[in-house]
C-alpha positions in Angstrom: 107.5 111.3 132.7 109.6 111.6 129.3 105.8 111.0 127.5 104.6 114.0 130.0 107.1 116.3 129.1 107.2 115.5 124.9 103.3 116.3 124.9 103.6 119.1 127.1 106.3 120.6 125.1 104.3 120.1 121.9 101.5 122.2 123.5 103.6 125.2 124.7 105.8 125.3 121.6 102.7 125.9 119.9 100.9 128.2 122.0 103.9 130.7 122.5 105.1 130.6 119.2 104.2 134.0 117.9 102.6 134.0 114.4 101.6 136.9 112.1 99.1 136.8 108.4 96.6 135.0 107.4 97.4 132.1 104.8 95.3 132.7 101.7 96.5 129.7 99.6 94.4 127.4 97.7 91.6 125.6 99.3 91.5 122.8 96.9 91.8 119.0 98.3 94.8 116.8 97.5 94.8 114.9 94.3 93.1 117.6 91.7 94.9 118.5 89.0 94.7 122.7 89.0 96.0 122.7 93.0 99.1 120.8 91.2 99.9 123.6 88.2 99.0 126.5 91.0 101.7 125.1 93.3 104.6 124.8 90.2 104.3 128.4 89.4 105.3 129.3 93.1 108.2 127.1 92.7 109.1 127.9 88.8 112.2 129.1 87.7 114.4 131.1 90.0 116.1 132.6 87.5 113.4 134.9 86.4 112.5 138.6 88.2 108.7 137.3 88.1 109.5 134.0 89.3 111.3 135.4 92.3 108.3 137.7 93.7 106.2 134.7 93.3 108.7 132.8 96.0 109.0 135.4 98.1 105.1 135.8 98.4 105.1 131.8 98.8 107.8 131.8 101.3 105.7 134.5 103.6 102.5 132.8 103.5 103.9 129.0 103.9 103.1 127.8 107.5 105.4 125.9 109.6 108.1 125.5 106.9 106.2 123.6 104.3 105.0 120.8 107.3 100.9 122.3 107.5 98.9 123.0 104.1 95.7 125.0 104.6 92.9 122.3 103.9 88.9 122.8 104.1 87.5 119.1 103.4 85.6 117.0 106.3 88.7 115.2 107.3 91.9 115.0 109.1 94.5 115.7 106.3 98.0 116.5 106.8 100.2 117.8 104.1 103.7 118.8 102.9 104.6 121.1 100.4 107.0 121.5 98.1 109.0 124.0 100.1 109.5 121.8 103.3 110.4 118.9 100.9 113.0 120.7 98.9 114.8 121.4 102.2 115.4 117.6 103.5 118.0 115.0 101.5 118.0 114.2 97.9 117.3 110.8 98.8 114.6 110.8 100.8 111.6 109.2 100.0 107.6 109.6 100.6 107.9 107.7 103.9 111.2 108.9 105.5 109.3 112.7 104.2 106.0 112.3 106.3 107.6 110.8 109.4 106.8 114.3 111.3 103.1 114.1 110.4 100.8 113.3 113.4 99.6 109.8 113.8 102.5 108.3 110.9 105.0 105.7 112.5 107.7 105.6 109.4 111.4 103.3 109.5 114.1 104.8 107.5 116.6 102.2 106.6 119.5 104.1 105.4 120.9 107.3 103.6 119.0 105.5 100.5 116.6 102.7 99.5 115.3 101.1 97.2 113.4 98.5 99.6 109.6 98.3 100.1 108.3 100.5 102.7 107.9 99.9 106.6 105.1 102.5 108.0 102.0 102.5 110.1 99.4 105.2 110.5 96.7 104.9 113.2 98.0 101.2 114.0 97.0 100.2 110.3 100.2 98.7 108.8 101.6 99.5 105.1 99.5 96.8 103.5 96.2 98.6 104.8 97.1 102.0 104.0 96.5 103.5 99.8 99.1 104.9 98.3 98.7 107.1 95.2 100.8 109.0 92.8 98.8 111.6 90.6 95.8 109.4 91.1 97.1 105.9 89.5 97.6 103.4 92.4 101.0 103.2 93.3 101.3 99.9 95.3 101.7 96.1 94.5 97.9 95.4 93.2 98.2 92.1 94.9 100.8 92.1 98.6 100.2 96.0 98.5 104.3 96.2 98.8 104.7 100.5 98.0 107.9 100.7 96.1 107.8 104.6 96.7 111.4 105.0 95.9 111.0 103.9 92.4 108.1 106.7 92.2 109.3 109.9 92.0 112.4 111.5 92.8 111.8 114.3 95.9 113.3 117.1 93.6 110.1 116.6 91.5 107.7 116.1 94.6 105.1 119.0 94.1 102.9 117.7 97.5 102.6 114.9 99.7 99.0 114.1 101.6 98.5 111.9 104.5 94.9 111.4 104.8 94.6 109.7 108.6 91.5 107.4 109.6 89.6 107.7 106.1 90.4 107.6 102.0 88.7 109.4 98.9 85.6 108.2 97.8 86.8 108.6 94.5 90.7 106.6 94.9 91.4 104.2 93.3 92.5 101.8 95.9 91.0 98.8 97.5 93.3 97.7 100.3 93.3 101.1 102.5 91.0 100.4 105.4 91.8 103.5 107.0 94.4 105.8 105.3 95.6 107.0 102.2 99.0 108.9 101.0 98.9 110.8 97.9 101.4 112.5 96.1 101.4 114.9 93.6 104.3 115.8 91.0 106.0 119.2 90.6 104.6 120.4 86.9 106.2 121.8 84.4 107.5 125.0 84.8 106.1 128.4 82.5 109.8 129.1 81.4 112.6 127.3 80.3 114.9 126.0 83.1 117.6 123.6 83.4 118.2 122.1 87.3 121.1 120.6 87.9 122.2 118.9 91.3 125.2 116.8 92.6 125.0 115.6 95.9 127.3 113.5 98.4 127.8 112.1 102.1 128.1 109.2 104.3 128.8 105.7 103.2 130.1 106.1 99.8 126.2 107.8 98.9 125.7 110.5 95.5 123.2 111.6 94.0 123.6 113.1 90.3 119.8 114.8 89.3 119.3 116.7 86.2 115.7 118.2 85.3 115.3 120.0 81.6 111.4 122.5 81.9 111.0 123.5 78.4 108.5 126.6 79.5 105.6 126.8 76.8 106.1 125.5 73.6 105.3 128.4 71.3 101.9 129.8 71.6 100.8 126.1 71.6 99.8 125.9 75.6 102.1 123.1 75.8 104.7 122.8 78.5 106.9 119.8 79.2 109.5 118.5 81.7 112.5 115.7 81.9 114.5 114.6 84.3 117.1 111.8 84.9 118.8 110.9 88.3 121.6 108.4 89.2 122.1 107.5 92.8 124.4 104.9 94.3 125.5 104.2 98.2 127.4 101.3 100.0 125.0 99.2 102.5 125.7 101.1 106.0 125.3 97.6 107.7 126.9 94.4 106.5 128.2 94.3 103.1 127.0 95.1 99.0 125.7 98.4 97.6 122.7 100.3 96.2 122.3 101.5 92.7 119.6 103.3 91.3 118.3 104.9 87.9 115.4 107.0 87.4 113.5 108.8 84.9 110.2 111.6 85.6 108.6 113.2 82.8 105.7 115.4 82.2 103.6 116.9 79.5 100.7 119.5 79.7 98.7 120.7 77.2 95.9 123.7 78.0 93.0 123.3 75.3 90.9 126.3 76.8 89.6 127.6 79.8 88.9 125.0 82.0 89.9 121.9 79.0 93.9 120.7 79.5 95.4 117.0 79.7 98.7 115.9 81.2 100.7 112.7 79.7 103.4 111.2 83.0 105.9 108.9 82.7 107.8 107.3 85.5 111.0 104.6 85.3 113.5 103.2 87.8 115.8 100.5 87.4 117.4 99.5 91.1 119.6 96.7 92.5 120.8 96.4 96.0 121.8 94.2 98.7 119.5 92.3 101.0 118.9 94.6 104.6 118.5 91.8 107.0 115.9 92.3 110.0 116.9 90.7 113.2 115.2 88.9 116.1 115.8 90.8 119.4 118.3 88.2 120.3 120.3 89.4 116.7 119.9 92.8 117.8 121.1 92.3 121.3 124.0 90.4 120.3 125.3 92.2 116.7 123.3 95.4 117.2 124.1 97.3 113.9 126.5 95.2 112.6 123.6 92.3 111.7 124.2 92.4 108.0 125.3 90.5 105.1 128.7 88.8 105.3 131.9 90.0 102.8 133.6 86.5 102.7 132.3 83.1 101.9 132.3 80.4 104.1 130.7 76.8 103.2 126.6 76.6 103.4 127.2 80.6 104.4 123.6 81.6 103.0 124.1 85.2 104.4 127.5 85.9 101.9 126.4 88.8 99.9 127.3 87.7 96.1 124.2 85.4 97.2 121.3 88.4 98.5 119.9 91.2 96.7 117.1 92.8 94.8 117.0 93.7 91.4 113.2 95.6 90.8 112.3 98.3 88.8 109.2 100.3 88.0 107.4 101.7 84.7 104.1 104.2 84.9 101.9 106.0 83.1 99.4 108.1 82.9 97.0 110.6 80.4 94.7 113.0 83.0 92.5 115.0 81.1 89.9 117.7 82.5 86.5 119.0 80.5 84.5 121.9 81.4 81.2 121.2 79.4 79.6 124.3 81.4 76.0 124.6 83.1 78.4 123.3 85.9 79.1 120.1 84.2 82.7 118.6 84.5 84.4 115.1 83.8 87.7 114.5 85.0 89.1 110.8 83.1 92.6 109.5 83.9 94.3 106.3 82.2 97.2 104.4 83.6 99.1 101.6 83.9 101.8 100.6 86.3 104.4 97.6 86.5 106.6 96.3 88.8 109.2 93.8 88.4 112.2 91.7 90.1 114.1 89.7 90.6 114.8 88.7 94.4 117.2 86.4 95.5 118.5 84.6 99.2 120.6 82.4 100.3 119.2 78.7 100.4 119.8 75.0 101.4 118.4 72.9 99.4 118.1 69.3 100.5 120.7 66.9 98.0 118.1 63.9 99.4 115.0 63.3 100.0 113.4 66.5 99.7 110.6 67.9 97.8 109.3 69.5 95.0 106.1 71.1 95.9 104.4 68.1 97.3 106.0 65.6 95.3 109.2 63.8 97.3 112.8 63.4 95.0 115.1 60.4 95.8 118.1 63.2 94.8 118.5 65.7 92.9 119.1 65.2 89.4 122.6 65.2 88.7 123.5 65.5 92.0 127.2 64.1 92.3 128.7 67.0 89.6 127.1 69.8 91.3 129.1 73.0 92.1 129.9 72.7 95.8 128.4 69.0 96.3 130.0 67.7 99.3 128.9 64.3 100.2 129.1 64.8 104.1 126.6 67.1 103.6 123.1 66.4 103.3 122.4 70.0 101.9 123.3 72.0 98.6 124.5 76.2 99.7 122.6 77.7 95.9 121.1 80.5 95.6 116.9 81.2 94.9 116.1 83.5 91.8 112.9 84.8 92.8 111.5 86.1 89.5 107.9 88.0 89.5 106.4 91.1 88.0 102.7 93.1 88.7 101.0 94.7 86.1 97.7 97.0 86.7 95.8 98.9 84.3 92.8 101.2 84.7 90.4 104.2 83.8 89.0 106.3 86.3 86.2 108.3 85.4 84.9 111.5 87.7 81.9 113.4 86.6 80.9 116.1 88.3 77.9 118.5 88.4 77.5 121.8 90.2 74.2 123.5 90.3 73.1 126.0 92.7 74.0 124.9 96.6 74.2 121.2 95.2 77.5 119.2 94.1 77.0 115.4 92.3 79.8 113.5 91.9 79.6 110.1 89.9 82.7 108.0 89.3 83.5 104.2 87.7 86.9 103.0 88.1 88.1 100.1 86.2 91.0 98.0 87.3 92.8 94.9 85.7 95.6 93.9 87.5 98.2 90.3 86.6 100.9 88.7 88.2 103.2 86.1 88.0 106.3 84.5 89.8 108.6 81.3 90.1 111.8 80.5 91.8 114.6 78.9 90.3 117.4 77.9 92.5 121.1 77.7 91.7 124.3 75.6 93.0 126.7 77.7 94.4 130.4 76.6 94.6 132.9 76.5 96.9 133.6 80.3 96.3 130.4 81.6 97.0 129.6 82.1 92.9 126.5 80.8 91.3 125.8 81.1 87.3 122.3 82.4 86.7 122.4 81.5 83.0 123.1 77.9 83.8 120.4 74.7 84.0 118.7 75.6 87.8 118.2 72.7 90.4 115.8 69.9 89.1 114.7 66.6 90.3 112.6 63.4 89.6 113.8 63.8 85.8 114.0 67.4 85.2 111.3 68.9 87.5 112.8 72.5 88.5 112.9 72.9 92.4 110.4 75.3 93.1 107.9 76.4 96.3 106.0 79.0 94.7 104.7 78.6 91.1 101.9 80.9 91.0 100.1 83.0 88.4 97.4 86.1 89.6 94.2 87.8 87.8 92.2 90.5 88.9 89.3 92.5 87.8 87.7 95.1 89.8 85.0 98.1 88.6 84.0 100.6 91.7 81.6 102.7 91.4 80.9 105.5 94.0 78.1 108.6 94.2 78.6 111.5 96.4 76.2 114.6 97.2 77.7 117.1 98.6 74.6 120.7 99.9 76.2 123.6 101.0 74.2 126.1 102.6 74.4 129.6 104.4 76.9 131.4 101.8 79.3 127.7 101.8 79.3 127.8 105.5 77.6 124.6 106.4 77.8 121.4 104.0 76.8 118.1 104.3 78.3 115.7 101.9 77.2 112.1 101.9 78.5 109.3 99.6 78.6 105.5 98.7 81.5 103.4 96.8 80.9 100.3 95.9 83.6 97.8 94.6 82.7 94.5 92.9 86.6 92.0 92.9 87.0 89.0 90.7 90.6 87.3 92.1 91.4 84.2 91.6 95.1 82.4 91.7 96.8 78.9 90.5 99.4 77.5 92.2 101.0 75.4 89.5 103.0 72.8 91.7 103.5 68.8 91.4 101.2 67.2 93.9 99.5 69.6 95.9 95.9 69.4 96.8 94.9 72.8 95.8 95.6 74.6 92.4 93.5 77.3 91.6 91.3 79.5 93.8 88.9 81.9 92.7 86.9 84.8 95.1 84.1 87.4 94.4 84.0 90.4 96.7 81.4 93.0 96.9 82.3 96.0 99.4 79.6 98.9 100.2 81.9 101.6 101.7 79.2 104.5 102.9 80.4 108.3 104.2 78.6 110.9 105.6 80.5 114.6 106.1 79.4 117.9 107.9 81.5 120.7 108.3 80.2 124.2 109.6 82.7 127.5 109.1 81.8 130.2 111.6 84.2 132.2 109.7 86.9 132.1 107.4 89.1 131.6 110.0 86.9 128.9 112.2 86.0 125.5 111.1 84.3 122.3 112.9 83.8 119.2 111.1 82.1 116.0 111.8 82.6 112.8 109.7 81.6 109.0 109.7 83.7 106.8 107.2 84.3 103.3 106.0 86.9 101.7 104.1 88.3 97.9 103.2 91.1 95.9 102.6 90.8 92.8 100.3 93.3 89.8 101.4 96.7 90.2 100.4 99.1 87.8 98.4 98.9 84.6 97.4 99.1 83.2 101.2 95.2 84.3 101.6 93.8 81.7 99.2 96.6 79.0 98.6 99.4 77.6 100.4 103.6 77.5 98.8 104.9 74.0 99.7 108.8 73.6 101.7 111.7 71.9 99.8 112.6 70.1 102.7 109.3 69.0 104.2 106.9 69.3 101.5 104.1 70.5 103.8 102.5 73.9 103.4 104.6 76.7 104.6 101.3 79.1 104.5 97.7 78.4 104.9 95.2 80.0 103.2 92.8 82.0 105.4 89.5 79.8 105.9 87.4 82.4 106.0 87.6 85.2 102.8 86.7 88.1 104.1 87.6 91.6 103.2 88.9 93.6 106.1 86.5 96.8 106.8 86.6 100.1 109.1 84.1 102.4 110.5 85.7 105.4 111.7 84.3 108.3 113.5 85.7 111.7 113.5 85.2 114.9 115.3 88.0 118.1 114.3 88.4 122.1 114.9 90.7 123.8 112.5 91.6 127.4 113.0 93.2 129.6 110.2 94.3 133.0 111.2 97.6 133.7 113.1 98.7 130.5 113.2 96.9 127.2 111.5 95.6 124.6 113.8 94.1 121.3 113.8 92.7 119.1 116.2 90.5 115.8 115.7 89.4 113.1 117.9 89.1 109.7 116.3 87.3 106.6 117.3 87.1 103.0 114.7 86.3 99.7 115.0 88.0 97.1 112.5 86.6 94.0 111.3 88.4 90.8 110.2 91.4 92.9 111.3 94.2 90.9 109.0 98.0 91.0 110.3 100.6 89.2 108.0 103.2 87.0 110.1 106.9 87.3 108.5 108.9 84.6 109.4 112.6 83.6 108.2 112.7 80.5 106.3 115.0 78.3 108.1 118.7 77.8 106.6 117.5 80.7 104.5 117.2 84.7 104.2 113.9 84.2 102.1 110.5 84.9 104.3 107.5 83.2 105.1 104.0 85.1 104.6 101.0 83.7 107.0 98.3 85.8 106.8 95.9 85.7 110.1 92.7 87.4 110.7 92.5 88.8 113.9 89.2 89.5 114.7 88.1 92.5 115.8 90.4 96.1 116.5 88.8 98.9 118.2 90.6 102.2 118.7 90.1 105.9 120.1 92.6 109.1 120.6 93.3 112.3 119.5 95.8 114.3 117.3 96.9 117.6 116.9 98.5 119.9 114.3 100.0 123.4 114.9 102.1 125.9 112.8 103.0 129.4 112.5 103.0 131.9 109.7 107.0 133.5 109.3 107.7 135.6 112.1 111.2 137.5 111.3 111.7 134.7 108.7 111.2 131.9 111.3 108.0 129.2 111.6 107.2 126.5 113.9 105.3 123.5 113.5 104.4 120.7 116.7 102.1 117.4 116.2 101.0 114.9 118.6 98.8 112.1 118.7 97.4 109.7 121.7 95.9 106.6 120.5 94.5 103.4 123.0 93.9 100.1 120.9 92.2 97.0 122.2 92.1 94.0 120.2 88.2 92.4 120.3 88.9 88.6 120.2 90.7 85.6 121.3 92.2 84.5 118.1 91.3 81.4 116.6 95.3 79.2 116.1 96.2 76.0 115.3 93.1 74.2 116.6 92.8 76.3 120.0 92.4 80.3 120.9 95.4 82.8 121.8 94.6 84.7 124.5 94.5 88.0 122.5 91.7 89.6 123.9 91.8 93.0 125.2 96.0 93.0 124.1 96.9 96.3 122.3 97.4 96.6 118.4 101.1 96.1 117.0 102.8 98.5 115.7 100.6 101.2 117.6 102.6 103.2 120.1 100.3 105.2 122.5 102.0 108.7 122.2 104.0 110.2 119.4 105.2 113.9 118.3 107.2 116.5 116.8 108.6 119.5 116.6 109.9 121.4 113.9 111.8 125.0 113.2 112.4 126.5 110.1 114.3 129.8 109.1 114.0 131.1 105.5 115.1 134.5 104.8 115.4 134.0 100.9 119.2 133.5 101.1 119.7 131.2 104.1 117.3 128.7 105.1 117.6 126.2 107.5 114.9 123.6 108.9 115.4 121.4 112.3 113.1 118.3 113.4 112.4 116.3 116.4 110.4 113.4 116.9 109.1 111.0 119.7 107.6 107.5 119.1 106.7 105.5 121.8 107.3 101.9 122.6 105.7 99.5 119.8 104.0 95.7 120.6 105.2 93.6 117.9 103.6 90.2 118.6 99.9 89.8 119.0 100.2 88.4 122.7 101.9 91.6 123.8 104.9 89.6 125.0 107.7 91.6 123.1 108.2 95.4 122.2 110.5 97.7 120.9 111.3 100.4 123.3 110.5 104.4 122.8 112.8 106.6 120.5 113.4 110.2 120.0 115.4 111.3 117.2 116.5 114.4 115.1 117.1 116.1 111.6 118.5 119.0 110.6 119.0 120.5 107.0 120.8 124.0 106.5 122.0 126.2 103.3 121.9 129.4 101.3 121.3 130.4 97.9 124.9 131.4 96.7 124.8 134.7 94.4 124.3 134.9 91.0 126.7 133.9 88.5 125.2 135.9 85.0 122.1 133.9 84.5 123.4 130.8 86.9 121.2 130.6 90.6 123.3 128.3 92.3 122.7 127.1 96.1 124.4 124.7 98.5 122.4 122.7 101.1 123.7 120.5 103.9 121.4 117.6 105.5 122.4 115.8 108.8 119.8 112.8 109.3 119.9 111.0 113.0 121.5 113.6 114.8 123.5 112.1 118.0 123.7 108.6 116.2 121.2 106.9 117.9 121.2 103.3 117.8 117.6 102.3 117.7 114.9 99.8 116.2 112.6 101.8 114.5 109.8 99.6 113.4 108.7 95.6 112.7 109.3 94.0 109.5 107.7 90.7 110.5 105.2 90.5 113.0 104.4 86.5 115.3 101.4 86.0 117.4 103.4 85.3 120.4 107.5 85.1 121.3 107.6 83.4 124.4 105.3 80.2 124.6 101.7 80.2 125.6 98.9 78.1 126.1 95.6 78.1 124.0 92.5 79.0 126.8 90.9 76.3 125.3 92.6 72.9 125.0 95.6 74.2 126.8 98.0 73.9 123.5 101.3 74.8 124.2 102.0 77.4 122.0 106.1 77.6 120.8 107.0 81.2 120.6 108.3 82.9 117.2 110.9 85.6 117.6 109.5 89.1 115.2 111.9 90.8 113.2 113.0 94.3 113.1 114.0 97.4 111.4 117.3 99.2 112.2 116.7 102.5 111.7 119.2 104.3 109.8 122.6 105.5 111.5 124.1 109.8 111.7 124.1 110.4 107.9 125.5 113.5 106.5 124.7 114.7 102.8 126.0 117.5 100.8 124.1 118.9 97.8 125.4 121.8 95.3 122.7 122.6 92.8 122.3 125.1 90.3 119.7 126.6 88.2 120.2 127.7 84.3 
């Protein structure tokens, strides 16, 4: 009944909501460049009598608050603008943002983050779904972690993309089977501008953001922007804090007509605490108190002086445009991004007979004058330094030619992409403290303890070709395309005594797409699409093993059979333009060598296990919806939905027999999920209000364990204050999880089955494996008080 009643609210909210002109904004698709410098001059400086007729004519043609961007391209896209975004927290990032948007299953953790993401679109999980930020590839090149809140920071979000059940031909990903997010950056403004915010709320949280627009420089056509945020909160759940420091910068430089270049620069510097995701049993027992622990206790591996992440995040980019006319065009972007640690958990190490990769120790070296050695017992408390970093580089290349009814697009992307990590693990003493700079845990004459020693390489060129005919005055095109990526990855494992070292893997993927759309007016569109995309293995666990300290067997296989993971989708949509915007699509896709990545806890530990199992096959079929409304006396709506039915193809192949898997629905794929949303802006107050349904989530591949449905609420309010001489200042108020609802939001680590089964087979008993989850974040309330000069 309550699944009834959300879908049938979504449909009449839309239907009776009253909605007046016709949106006339730009037609362009996500991810090209112009689209980006239109949208800044809507939101430039305030301040200025010019400026301020631009917002108002923004404000009156926005639909649905900022939650539905007018779009043309043969796909389901889904978009949020600046305006909708400037309204929600300072802290929120791309995925707590997009949570509204049909088909997106997102888990906010708390009032702030600097974690990896937890999000599914369509039933494909995080790892299969491309993330980009101004076209560079914004995810781990090698686990496909996105570390979105080292990024950008929202104030300087110009537009955020969801593109569901396909990706560009031209992105420069390689691991989204079925979905891409793309995010754009606010550009520098065409006057000088100083924005200045200070914002504060629950659980000790601030945020201090400062942004510096220099307007053009001269008569040079060069504009340029700064900006520098600090932002700090205490964990809500458990014990230790959040600190993070960031730095966005842009610079534009307009040649000639149709000839500019843009140089962006991006770096964070975070450390927090470890969140830890409990079993159901955890969150039945502790609820929202499962967290880290304040006070040390002996072999205590969840104190907090011995959890936390310390990452951080440098990119950039040099995007350049040339009109060569004759309808010639070559769009060429540079980039390179890094990420970096370190981790560290909570571990016991054994003092005896343990192992060192492979290789068994007597003791450990020393072992007697070790800080906290107790000789009752048989383990060391110390604490794992997880050290690693990720470096990609690359060129994309776009060329594009225009002649007559016919558009050619050829494009080369070159990626290089490294990584390395190690573990170094560190006594603790009998008050919980551990000295980093000291000699680490060593055995067999100086070996360090160590479980995961390995080095990455990639290389990877894609080349793609797209025609795109239009005929009838642009009314009917059909646009038809091929990319084909050619991978080189290969990894060592540089461990005593293990029977594999190095593995190296050639890929080729063909990923073909046909797209027809036919406009029967302006107003009136119908498009018809076939895609395909891929997903190459992730992480080390897909072509070696890491080795236990305390058993010396493999922890992780690596997959026996190599294959790339690849989707054919199918799409059918309607979109309407006119008094209100509209989009509906059905969706039908079939997944093969559908990969899910099994998280486990190690045991005696707060560090996680990777086992990466391919599934088989993944079929899927539903149909999503979009709605908004044009102001109406200064007020817009906006209603999503989406039904999706999954049904996994095979019996899974497991430890020598089959799990009964067949015909089980997808994890992490609820059937039904929805929003609502209500915004008021009148130019002095504004206010936007959101609800959203998700419905009960599958978490293990045998079906035998869920999360139940959820419905929760946001609401963000405030005014622009009058004018203090040439000072716009404005005061905001955002309430996050209205009602305090105490919920699981999404998975962190998925099993095959939690109770036991038997293989269908040999009969195998089958132990089950309790997932973990994601508490979703608690009633947060955040104050902000900006200004601008």
């Amino acid at each position: 009944m309550k699944k009834f009643l959300l879908l049938s609210a979504v449909w009449v909210f839309a239907y009776e909501a009253p909605a007046i002109a016709e949106e006339k904004s730009d037609n362009r698709q996500e991810g090209q460049k112009r689209a980006g410098v239109a949208k800044t001059k809507s939101h430039a400086d305030n301040t200025k009598s010019g400026s301020e007729k631009i917002a108002v004519l923004s404000r009156r043609k926005v639909a649905g608050g900022g939650m539905m961007v007018k779009h043309t391209t043969p796909k389901t896209v889904s978009s949020l603008s600046h305006d909708y975004i400037a309204m929600q927290s300072p802290t929120s990032t791309i995925e707590s943002l997009i949570q509204n948007l049909p088909g997106v299953v997102s888990a906010s953790e708390g009032p702030l983050t600097t974690s990896f993401s937890t999000i599914h679109i369509r039933g494909m999980a995080q790892a299969e779904i491309g993330v980009t930020l101004e076209g560079m590839p914004a995810a781990n090149p090698f686990t496909y972690s996105t570390y979105t809140p080292s990024l950008v920071d929202s104030e300087n979000m110009g537009q955020v993309n969801v593109m569901q059940g396909s990706v560009d031909i031209n992105s420069p990903t390689y691991n989204a089977t079925g979905a891409e997010i793309s995010a754009s950056i606010r550009r520098p403004s065409d006057q000088q501008n100083i924005y200045v915010a200070a914002s504060g709320g629950s659980y000790g949280t601030n945020k201090d953001f400062i942004r510096y627009d220099t307007g053009e420089i001269g008569h040079s056509g060069v504009r340029a922007f700064v900006s520098g945020s600090y932002s700090r909160s205490d964990m809500w759940r458990g014990e230790g804090d959040i600190r993070r420091w960031h730095v966005d910068a842009a610079l534009t430089k307009n040649w000639s007509q149709g000839n500019d270049s843009e140089a962006i620069f991006g770096f964070t510097q975070a450390a927090q605490g470890e969140w830890l995701y409990p079993s159901m049993a955890n969150w039945k027992t502790y609820g929202v108190n499962y967290g880290l622990n304040d006070q040390y206790s002996a072999g205590d591996t969840h104190y907090v002086g011995l959890n936390g992440k310390n990452t951080g995040a440098i990119y950039g980019a040099l995007k350049n445009h040339f009109s060569f006319g004759h309808g010639l065009s070559l769009d060429a972007e540079a980039y390179s991004v890094e990420f970096h640690g370190p981790y560290y958990y909570g571990e016991s190490v054994p003092v005896s007979n343990g192992y060192v990769g492979a290789e068994k120790y007597a003791h450990l070296d020393d072992y007697q004058n070790l800080p906290g050695y107790n000789p009752a017992n048989s383990k060391l408390t110390s604490v794992e330094v997880s050290n690693w970093y990720t470096i990609s580089s690359g060129l994309t290349l776009v060329g594009h030619w225009k002649h007559r009814f016919n558009t050619l697009n050829f494009s080369y992307w070159y990626s290089y992409a490294q990584e390395a990590a190690d573990e170094r693990f560190y006594a603790v003493n009998s008050q919980g403290q551990w000295n980093g700079h000291g000699a680490p845990l060593t055995a067999n004459g100086g070996i360090p303890i160590d479980e995961d020693n390995e080095n990455g390489l990639q290389q990877l060129s894609s080349f793609a070709v797209d025609d795109k005919m239009s005929f009838f005055h642009d009314r009917l095109t059909i646009d038809g395309g091929i990319r084909m990526a050619m991978a080189n990855r290969q990894y060592t494992q540089d461990l005593p005594d293990v029977t594999a070292r190095k593995s190296i893997h050639n890929v080729f993927v063909p990923a073909p797409q046909v797209l027809i759309s036919y406009r029967f007016n302006p107003r009136h569109q119908i498009y018809v699409n076939g895609t395909t995309g891929y997903h190459l293995p992730a992480a080390l666990s897909s072509q070696l093993a890491s080795y236990s300290y305390s058993t010396g067997k493999a922890e992780s296989m690596p997959m026996s059979d190599y294959k790339p993971e690849y989707m054919i989708t199918e799409e059918v949509g309607y979109r309407y333009n006119g008094l209100l915007m509209a989009n509906v699509a059905g969706f039908h896709y079939n997944v093969t060598n559908h990969q899910v990545s099994a998280e486990s806890y190690e045991p005696g530990s707060t560090s996680t296990i990777s086992q990466l199992i391919n599934a088989g096959g993944l079929e899927a079929y539903g149909v999503q919806t979009e709605i908004a409304t044009h102001p109406w006396h200064h007020l817009s709506f906006y209603a999503s939905g989406q039904y999706m039915h999954t049904r996994n193809g095979n019996n899974i192949a497991y430890e020598g027999d089959y799990l009964a898997t067949k015909g089980k629905q997808e994890v992490g794929a609820p059937k039904f999920s929805g929003s609502l949303g209500l915004t008021y802006n009148d130019g002095i107050w504004f206010g936007n209000f959101t609800l959203q349904y998700t419905d009960s989530q599958y978490s293990t591949l045998m079906n035998d364990q869920s999360i139940p449905s959820y419905i929760t609420a946001n609401l963000g309010v405030g005014r622009n204050l009058p004018k203090i001489g040439r000072v716009a200042p404005k005061i905001k108020l955002n309430l996050v999880n209205l009602g305090n609802e105490h919920y699981l939001s999404s998975m962190y680590g998925y099993t095959t089955n939690a109770t036991t089964q038997h293989g269908i087979v040999t009969g195998k008993t089958f132990t089950g494996s309790q997932p973990t989850y994601v508490i979703a974040s608690p009633f947060v309330i955040m104050a902000t008080l900006s200004a601008n000069f």
